[in-house]
N, CA, C and O atoms as a printed pandas DataFrame, in Angstrom:
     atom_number atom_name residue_name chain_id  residue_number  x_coord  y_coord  z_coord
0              1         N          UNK        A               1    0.838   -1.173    0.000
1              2        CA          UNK        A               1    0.000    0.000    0.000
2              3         C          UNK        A               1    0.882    1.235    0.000
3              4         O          UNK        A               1    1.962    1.281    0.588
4              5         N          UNK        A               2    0.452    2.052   -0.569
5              6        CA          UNK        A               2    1.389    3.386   -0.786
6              7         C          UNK        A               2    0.891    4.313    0.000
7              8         O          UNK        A               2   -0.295    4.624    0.112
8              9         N          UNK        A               3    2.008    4.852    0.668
9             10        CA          UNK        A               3    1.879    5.648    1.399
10            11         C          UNK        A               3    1.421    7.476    1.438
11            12         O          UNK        A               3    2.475    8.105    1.348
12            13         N          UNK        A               4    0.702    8.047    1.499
13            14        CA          UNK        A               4    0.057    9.081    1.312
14            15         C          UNK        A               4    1.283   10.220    1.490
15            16         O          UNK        A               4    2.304    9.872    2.084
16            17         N          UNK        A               5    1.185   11.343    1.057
17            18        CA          UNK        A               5    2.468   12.352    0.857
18            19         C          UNK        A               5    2.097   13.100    2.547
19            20         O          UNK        A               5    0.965   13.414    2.914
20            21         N          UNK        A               6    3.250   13.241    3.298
21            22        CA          UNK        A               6    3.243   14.008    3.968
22            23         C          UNK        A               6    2.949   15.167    4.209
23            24         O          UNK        A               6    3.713   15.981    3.689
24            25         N          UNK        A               7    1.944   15.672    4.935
25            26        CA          UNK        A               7    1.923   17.282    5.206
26            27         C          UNK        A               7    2.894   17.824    6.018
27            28         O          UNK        A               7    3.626   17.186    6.775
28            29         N          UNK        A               8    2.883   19.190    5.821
29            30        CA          UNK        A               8    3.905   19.877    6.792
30            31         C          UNK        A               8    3.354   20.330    8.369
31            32         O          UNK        A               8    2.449   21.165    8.382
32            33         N          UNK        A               9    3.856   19.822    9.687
33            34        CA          UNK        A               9    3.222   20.171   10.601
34            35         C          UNK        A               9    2.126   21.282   10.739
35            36         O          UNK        A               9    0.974   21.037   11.095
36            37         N          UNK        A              10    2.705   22.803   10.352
37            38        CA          UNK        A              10    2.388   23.299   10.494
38            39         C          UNK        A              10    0.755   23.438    9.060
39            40         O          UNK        A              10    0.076   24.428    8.788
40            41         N          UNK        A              11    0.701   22.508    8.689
41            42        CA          UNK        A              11   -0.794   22.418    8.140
42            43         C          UNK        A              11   -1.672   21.592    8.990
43            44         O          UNK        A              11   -2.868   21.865    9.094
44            45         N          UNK        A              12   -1.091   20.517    9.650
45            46        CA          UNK        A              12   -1.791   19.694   10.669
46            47         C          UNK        A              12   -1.984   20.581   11.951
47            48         O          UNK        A              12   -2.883   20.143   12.668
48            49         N          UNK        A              13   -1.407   21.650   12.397
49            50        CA          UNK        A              13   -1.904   22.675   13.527
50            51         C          UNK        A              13   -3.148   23.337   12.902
51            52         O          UNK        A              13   -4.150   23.439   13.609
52            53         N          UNK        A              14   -3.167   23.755   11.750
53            54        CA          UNK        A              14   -4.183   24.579   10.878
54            55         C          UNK        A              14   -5.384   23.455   11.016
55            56         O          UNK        A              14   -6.485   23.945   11.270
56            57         N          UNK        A              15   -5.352   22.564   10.935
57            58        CA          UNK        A              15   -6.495   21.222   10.518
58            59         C          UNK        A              15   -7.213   21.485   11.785
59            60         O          UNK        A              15   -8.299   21.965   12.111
60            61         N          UNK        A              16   -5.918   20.854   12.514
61            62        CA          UNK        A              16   -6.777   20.592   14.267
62            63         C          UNK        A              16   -7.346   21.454   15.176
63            64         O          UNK        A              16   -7.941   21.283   16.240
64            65         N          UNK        A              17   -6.827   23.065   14.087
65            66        CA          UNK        A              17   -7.629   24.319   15.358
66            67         C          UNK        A              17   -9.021   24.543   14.278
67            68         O          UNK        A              17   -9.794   25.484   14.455
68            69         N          UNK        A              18   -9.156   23.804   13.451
69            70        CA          UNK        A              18  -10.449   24.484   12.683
70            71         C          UNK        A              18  -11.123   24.113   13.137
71            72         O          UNK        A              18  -10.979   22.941   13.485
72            73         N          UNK        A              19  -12.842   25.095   13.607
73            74        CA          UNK        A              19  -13.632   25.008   14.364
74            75         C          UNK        A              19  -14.988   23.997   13.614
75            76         O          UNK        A              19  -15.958   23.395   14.076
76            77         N          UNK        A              20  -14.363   24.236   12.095
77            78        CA          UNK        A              20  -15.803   23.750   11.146
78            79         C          UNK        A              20  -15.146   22.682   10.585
79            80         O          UNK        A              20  -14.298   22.562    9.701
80            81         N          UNK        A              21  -16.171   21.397   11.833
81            82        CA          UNK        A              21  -15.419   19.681   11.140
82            83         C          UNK        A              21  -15.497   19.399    9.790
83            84         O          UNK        A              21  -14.711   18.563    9.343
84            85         N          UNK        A              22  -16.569   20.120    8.796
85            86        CA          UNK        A              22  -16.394   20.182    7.178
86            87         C          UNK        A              22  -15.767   20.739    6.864
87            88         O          UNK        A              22  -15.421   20.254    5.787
88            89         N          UNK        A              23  -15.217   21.630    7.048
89            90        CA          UNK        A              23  -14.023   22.442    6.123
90            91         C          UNK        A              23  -13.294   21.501    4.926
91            92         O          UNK        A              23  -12.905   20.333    4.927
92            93         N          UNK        A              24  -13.294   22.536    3.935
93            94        CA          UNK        A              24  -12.528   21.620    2.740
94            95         C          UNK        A              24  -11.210   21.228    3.235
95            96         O          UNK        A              24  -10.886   20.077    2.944
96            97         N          UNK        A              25  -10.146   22.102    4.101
97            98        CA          UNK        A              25   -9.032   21.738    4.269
98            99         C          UNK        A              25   -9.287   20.396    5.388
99           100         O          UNK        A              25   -8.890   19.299    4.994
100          101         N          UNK        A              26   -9.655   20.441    6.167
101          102        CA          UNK        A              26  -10.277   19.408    6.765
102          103         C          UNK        A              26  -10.309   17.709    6.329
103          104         O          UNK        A              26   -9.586   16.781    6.690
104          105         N          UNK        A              27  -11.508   17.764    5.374
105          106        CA          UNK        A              27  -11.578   16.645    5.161
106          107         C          UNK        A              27  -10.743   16.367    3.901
107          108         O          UNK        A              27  -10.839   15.198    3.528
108          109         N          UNK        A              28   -9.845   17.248    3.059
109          110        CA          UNK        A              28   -8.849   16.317    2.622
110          111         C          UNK        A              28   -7.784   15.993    3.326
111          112         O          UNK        A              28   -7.267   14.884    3.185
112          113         N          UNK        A              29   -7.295   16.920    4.193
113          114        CA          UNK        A              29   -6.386   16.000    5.062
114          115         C          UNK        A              29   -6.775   14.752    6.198
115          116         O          UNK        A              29   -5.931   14.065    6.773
116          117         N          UNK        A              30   -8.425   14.628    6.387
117          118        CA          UNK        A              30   -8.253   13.869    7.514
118          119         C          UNK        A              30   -8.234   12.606    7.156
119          120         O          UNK        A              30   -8.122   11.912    8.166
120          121         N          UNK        A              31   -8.327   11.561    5.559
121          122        CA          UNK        A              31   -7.429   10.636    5.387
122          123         C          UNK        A              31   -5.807   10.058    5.986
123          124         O          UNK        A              31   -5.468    8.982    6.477
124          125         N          UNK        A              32   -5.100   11.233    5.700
125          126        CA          UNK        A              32   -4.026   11.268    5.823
126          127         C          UNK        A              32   -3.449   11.508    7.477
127          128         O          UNK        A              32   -2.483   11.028    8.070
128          129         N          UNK        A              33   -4.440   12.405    7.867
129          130        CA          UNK        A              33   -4.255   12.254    9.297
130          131         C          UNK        A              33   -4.839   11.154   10.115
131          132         O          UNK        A              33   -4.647   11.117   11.331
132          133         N          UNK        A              34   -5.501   10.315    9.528
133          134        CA          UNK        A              34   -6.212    9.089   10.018
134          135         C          UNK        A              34   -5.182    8.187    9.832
135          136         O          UNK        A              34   -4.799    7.566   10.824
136          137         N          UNK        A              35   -4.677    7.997    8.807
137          138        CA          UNK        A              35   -3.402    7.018    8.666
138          139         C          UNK        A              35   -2.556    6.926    9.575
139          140         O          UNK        A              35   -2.242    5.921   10.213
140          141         N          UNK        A              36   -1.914    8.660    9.709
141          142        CA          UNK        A              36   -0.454    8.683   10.860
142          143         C          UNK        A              36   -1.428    8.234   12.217
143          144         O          UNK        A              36   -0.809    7.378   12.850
144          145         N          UNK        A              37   -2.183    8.410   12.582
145          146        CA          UNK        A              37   -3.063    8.292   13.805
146          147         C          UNK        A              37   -2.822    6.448   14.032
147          148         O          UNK        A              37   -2.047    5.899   14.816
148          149         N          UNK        A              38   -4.039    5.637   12.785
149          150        CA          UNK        A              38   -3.510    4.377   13.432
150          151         C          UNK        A              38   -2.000    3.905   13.034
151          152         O          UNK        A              38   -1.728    2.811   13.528
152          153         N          UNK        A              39   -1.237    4.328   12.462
153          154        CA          UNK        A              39    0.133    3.878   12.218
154          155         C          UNK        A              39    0.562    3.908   13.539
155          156         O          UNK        A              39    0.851    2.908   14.195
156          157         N          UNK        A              40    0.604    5.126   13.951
157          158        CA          UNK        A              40    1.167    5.295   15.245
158          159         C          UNK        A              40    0.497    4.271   16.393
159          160         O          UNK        A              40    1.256    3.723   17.192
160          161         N          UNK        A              41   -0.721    4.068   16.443
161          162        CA          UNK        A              41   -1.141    2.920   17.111
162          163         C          UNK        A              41   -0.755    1.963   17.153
163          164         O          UNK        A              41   -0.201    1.371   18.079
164          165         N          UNK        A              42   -0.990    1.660   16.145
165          166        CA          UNK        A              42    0.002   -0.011   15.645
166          167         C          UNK        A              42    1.288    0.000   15.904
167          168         O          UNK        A              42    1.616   -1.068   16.422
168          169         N          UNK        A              43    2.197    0.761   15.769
169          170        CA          UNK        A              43    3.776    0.875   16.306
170          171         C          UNK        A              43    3.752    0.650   17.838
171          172         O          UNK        A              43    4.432   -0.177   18.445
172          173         N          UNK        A              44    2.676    1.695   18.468
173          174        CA          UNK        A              44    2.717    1.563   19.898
174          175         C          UNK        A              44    2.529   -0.005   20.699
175          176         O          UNK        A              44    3.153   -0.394   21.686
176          177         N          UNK        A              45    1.411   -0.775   19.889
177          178        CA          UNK        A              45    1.138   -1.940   20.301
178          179         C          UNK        A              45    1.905   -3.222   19.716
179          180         O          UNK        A              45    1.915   -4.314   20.284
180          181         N          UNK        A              46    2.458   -2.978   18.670
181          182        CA          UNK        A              46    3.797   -3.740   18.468
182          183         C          UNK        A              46    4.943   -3.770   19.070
183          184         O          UNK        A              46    5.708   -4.732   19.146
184          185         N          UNK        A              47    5.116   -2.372   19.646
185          186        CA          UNK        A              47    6.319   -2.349   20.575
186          187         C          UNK        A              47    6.806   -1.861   22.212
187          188         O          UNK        A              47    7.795   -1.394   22.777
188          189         N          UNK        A              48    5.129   -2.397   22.601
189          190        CA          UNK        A              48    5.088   -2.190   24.540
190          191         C          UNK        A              48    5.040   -3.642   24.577
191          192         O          UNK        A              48    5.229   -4.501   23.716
192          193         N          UNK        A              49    4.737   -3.679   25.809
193          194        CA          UNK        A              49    5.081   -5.344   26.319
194          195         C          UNK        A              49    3.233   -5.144   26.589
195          196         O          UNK        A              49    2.461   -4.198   26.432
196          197         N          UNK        A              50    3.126   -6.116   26.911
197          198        CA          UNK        A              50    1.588   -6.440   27.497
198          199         C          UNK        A              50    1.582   -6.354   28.927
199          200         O          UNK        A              50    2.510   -6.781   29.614
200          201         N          UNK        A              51    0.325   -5.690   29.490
201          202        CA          UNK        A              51   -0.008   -5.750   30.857
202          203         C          UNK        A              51    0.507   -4.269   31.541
203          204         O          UNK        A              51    0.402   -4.073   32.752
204          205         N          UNK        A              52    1.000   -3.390   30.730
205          206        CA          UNK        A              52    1.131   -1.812   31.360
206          207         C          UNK        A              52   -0.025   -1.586   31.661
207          208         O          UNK        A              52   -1.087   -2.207   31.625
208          209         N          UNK        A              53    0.514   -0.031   32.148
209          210        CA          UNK        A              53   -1.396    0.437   32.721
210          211         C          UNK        A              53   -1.476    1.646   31.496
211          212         O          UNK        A              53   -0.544    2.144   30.865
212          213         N          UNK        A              54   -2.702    1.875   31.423
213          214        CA          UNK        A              54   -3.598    2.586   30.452
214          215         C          UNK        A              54   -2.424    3.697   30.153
215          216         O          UNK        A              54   -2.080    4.093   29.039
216          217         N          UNK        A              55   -1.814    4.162   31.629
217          218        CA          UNK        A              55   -1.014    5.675   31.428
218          219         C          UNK        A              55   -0.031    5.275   30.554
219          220         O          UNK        A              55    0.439    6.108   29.781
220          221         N          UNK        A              56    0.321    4.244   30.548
221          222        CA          UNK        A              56    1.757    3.909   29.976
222          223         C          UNK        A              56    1.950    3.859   28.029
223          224         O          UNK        A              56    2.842    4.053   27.203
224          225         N          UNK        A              57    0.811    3.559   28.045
225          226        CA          UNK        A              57    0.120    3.224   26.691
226          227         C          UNK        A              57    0.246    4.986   25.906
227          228         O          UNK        A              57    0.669    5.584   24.917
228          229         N          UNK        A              58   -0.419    5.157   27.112
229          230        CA          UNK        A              58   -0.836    6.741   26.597
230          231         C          UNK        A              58    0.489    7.492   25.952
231          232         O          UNK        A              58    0.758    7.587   24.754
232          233         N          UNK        A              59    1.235    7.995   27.065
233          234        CA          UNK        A              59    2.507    8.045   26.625
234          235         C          UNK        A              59    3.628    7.798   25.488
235          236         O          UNK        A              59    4.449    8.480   24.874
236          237         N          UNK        A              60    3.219    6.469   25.543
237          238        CA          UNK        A              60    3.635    5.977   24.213
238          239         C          UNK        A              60    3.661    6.092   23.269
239          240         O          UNK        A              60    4.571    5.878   22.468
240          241         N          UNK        A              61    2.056    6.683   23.054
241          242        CA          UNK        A              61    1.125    6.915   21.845
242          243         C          UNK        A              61    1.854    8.331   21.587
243          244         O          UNK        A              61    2.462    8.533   20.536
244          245         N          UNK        A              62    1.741    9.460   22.779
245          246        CA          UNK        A              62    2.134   10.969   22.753
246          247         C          UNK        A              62    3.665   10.866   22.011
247          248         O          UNK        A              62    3.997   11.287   20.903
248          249         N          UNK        A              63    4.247   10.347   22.752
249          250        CA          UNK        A              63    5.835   10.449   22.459
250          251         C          UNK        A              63    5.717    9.943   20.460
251          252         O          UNK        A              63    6.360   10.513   19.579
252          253         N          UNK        A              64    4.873    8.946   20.267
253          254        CA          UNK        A              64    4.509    8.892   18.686
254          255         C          UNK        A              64    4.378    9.613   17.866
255          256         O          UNK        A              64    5.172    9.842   16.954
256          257         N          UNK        A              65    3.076   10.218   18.110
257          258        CA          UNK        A              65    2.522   11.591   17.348
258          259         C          UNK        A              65    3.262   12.555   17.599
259          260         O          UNK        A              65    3.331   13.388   16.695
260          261         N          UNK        A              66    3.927   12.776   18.628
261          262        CA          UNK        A              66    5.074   14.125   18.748
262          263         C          UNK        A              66    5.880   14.000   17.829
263          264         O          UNK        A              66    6.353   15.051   17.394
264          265         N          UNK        A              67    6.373   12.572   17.142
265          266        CA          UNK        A              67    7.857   11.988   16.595
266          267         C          UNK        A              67    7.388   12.435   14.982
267          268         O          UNK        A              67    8.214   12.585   14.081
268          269         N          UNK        A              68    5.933   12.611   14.808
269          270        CA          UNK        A              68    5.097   12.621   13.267
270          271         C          UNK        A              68    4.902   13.947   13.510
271          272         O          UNK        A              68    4.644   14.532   12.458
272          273         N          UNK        A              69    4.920   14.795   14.635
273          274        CA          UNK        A              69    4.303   16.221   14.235
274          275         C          UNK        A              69    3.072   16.769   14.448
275          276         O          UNK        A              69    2.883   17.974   14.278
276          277         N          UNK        A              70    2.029   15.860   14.878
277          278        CA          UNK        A              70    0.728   15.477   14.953
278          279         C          UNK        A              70    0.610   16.219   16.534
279          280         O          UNK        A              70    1.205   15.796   17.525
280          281         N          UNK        A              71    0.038   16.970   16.517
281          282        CA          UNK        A              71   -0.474   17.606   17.594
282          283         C          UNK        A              71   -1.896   17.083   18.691
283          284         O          UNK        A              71   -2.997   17.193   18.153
284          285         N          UNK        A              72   -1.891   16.780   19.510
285          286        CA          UNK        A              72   -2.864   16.457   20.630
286          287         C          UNK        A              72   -3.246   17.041   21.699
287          288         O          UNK        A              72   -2.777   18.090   22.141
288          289         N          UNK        A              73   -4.176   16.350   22.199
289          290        CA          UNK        A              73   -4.350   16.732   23.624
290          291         C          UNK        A              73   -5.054   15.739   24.568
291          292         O          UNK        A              73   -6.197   15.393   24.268
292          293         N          UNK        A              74   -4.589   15.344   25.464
293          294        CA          UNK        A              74   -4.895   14.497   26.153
294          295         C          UNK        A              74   -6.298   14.513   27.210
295          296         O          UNK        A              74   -6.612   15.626   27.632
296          297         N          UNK        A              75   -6.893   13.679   27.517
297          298        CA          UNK        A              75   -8.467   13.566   28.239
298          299         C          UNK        A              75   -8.907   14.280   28.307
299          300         O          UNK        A              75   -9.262   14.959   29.270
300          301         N          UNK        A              76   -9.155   14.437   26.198
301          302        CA          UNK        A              76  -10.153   16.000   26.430
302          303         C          UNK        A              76  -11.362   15.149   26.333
303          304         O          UNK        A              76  -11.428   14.002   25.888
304          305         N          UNK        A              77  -12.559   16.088   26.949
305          306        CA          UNK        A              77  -13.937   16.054   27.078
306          307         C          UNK        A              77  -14.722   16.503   26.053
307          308         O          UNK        A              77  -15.008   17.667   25.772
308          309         N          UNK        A              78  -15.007   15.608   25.583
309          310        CA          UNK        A              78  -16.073   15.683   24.406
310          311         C          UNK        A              78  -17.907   15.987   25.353
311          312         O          UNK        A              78  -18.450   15.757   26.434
312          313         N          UNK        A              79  -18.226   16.692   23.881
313          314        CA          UNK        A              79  -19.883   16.736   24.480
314          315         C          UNK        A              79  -20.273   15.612   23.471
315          316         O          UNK        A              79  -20.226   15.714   22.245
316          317         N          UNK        A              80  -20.526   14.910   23.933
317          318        CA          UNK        A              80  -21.383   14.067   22.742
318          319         C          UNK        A              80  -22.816   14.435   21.906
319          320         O          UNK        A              80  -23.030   13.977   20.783
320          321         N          UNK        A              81  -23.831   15.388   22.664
321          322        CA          UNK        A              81  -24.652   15.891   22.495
322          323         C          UNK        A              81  -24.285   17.017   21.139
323          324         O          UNK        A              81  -24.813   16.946   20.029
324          325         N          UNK        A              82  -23.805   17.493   21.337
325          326        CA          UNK        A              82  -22.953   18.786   19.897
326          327         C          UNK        A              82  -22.505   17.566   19.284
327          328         O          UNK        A              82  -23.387   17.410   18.440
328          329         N          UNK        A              83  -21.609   16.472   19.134
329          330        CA          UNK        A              83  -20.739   15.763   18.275
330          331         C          UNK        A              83  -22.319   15.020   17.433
331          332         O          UNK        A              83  -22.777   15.300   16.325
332          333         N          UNK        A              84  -22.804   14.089   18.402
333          334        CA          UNK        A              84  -24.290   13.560   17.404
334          335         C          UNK        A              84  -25.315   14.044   17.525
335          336         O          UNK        A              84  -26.392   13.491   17.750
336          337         N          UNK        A              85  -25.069   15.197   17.379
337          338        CA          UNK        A              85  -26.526   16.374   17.240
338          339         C          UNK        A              85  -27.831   15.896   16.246
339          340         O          UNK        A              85  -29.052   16.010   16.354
340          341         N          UNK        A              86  -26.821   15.235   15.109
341          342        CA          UNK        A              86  -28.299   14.282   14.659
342          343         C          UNK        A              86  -28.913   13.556   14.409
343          344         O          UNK        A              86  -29.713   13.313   13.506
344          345         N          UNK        A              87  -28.261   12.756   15.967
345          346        CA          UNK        A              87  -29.539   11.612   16.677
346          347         C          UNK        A              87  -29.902   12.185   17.257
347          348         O          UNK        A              87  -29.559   13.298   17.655
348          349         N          UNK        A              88  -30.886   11.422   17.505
349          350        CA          UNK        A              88  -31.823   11.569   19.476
350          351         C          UNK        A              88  -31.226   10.605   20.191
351          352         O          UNK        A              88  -31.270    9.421   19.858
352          353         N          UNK        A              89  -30.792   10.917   20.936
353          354        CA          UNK        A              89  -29.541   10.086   21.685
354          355         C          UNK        A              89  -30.495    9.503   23.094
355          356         O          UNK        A              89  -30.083    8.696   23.928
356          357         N          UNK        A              90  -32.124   10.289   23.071
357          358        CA          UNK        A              90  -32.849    9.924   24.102
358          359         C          UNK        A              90  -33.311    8.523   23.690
359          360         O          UNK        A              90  -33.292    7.546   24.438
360          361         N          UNK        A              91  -33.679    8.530   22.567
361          362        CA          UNK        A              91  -33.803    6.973   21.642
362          363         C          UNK        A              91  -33.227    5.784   21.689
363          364         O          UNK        A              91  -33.665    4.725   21.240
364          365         N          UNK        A              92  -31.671    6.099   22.556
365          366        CA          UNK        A              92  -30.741    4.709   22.494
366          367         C          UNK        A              92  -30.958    4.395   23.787
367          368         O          UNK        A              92  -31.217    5.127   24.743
368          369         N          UNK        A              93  -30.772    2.766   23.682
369          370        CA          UNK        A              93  -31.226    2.087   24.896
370          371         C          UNK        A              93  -30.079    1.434   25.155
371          372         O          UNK        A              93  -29.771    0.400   24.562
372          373         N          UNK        A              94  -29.272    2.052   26.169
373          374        CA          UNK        A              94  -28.109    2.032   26.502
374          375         C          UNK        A              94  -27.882    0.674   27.856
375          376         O          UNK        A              94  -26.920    0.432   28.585
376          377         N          UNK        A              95  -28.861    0.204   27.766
377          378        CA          UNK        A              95  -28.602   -1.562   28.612
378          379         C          UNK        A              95  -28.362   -2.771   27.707
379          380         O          UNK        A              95  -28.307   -3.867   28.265
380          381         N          UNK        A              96  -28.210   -2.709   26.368
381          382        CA          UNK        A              96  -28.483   -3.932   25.188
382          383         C          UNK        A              96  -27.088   -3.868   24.930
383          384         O          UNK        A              96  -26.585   -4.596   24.074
């Protein structure tokens, strides 16, 4: 599989502060930022041992995406209510 052309960090800071999840710049990069995302996953879990704790993982992952340029932020809080604004989220029957 061929690998998608690199952006320059400083377009992936531009991506991740845009407020409008459609934006054209947006969704052509977020292929490409989806890639480095699980790449970096997969590196992380190919190369920890099994049985760390969650923090350790985490870390791992950070020190990754730092190494790609990829900017984060850690246990951020999502509203889910704004994210699936269009469901009715009163509708899901969250015991099944």
């Amino acid at each position: 599989m061929e690998e998608p052309a690199t952006h320059p960090p400083s377009l992936q800071a531009t991506i991740l502060a845009t407020h409008d999840p459609t934006s054209a710049a947006l969704m052509s990069t977020l292929p490409h930022l989806t890639y480095q995302i699980i790449g970096a996953a997969m590196r992380v879990h190919r190369n920890t041992p099994r049985g760390l704790r969650e923090k350790h993982y985490q870390r791992a992952l950070t020190l990754e995406l730092q190494t790609l340029g990829v900017k984060k932020r850690n246990q951020t809080r999502l509203d889910a209510r704004s994210l699936f604004s269009r469901w009715n989220l009163e509708d899901c029957d969250h015991r099944n």
